[in-house]
N, C-alpha and C positions, 0 to 999 in steps of 0.2 A: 371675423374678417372676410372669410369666403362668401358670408351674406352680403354682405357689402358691396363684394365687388361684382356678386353676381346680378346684384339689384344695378349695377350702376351698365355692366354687359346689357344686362334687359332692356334699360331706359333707352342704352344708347339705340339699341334695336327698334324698339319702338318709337323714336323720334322721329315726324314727321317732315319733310323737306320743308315744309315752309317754318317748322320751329329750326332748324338747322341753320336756313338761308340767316332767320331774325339773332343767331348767336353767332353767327357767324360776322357779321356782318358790326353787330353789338364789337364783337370783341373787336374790328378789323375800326371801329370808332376811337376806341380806349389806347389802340396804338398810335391814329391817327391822330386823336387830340395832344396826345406826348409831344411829338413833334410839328406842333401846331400848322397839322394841313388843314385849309377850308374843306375838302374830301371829307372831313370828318362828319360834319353836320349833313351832310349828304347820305350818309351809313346810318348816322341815328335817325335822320327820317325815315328813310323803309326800314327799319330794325323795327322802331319804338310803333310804326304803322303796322309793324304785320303784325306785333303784341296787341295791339288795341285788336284787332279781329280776335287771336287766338284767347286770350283773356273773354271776353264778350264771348265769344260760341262756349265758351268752360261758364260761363256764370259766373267768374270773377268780376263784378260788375266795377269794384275800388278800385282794381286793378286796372282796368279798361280805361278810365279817369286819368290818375297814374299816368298811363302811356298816352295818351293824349298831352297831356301835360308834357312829356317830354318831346312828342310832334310838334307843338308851338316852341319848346324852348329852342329846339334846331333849328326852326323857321328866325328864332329872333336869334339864335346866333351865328347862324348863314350873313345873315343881312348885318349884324354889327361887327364878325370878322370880316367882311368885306367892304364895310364904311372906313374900317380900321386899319386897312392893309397895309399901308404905309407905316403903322404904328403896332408893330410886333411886339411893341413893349408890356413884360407881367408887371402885375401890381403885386403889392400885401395890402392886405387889411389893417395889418398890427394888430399888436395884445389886445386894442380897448375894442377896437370892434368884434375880434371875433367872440372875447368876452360875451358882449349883448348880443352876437348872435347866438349864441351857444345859449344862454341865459335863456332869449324866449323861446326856442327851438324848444327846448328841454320842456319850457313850461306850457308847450303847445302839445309834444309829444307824451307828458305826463297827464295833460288834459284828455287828448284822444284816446289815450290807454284805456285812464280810466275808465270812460263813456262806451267804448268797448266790450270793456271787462264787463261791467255791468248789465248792461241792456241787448249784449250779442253773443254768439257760443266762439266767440272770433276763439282762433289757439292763438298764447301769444302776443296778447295787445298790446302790451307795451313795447317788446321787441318789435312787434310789425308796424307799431305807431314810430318807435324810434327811428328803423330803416326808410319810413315811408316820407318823414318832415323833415330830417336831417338829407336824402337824397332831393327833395325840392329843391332847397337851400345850394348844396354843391354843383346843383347843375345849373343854377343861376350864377354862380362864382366861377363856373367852367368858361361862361358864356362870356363872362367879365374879365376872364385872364389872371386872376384872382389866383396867387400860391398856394395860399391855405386849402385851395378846394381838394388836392391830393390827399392831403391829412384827412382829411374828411372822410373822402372814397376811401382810406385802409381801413380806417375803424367802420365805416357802413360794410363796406364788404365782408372785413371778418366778420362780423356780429350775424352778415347776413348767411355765411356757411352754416353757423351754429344752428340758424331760423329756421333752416333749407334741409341742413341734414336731421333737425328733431322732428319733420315733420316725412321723412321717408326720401325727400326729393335729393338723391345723391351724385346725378349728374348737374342738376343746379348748384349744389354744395361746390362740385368740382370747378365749374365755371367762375364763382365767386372767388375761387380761391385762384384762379387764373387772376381775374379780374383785381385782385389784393396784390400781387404779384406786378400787376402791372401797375397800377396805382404806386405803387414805391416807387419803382423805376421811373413813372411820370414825375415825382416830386423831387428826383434826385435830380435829374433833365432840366426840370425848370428852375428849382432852384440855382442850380449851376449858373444857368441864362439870367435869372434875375440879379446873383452876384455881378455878374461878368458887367452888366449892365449899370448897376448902381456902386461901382467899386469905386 
């Protein structure tokens, strides 16, 4: 345990201001989107922009992808919560869609693994393929207003402690596990608003 905490003292020491501003900022999103402010999409642009640099100068090249991907997904949910403002209103999916999402997700994410595992020394493929198709997915459903996307974020987030802390990264583990934390809390909020709404 004192390894742990001391690996997690060190990391925190050694984290650099612009990784700081990018979690900072991540998490100052995840409270933001709860209470559905447009602010939100604002925090995951420079968040998920300063991860495209720090990823890229690491050679995480997937990852740099990744957070680009979530740069555009902000750009398109700035601009669709703001088409929408007038219309605060969450949706569901229902049983049968999130069904077929789940269905191909899983059979995209089993795909990726594999191809992974196989042909790369990735750690992990399958967990890092699950985390990585399953969060496409939720940040598209975030964008959408979509209830289910909370569901989603607890079980990506948890899975993604487990990912974070097997691989030594323990103040990322920490984060995630903020991050899980808050994902409840988002889903207890909207759901609340989505009863109140369709009652």
């Amino acid at each position: 345990m004192e390894n742990i905490l001391e690996s997690i003292l060190r990391a925190i020491q050694q984290t650099s201001f612009l990784e700081w501003t990018a979690v900072i900022l991540g998490v100052s999103y995840v409270i933001s989107i709860t209470y559905k402010k447009m602010i939100a999409w604002l925090f995951a642009l420079i968040s998920s922009s300063i991860y495209v640099y720090l990823c890229f100068s690491a050679q995480l090249y997937l990852e740099s992808f990744l957070q680009i991907f979530y740069v555009l997904t902000a750009i398109y949910g700035w601009l669709k919560w703001r088409k929408d403002t007038a219309n605060k209103q969450i949706i569901s999916w229902g049983f049968k869609l999130n069904l077929v999402n789940i269905s191909l997700s899983s059979i995209l994410t089993l795909s990726i693994g594999y191809i992974f595992s196989k042909y790369t020394n990735q750690a992990n493929p399958y967990m890092d393929a699950f985390t990585t198709i399953f969060s496409l997915i939720a940040t598209f459903m975030v964008a959408r207003k979509v209830l289910e996307n909370w569901i989603y974020w607890i079980i990506i987030d948890a899975v993604s402690i487990i990912l974070y802390s097997s691989r030594e990264f323990y103040l990322t583990s920490l984060l995630f596990t903020i991050y899980t934390l808050l994902a409840l809390f988002g889903f207890i909020k909207w759901y609340k608003n989505y009863k109140l709404i369709n009652a």
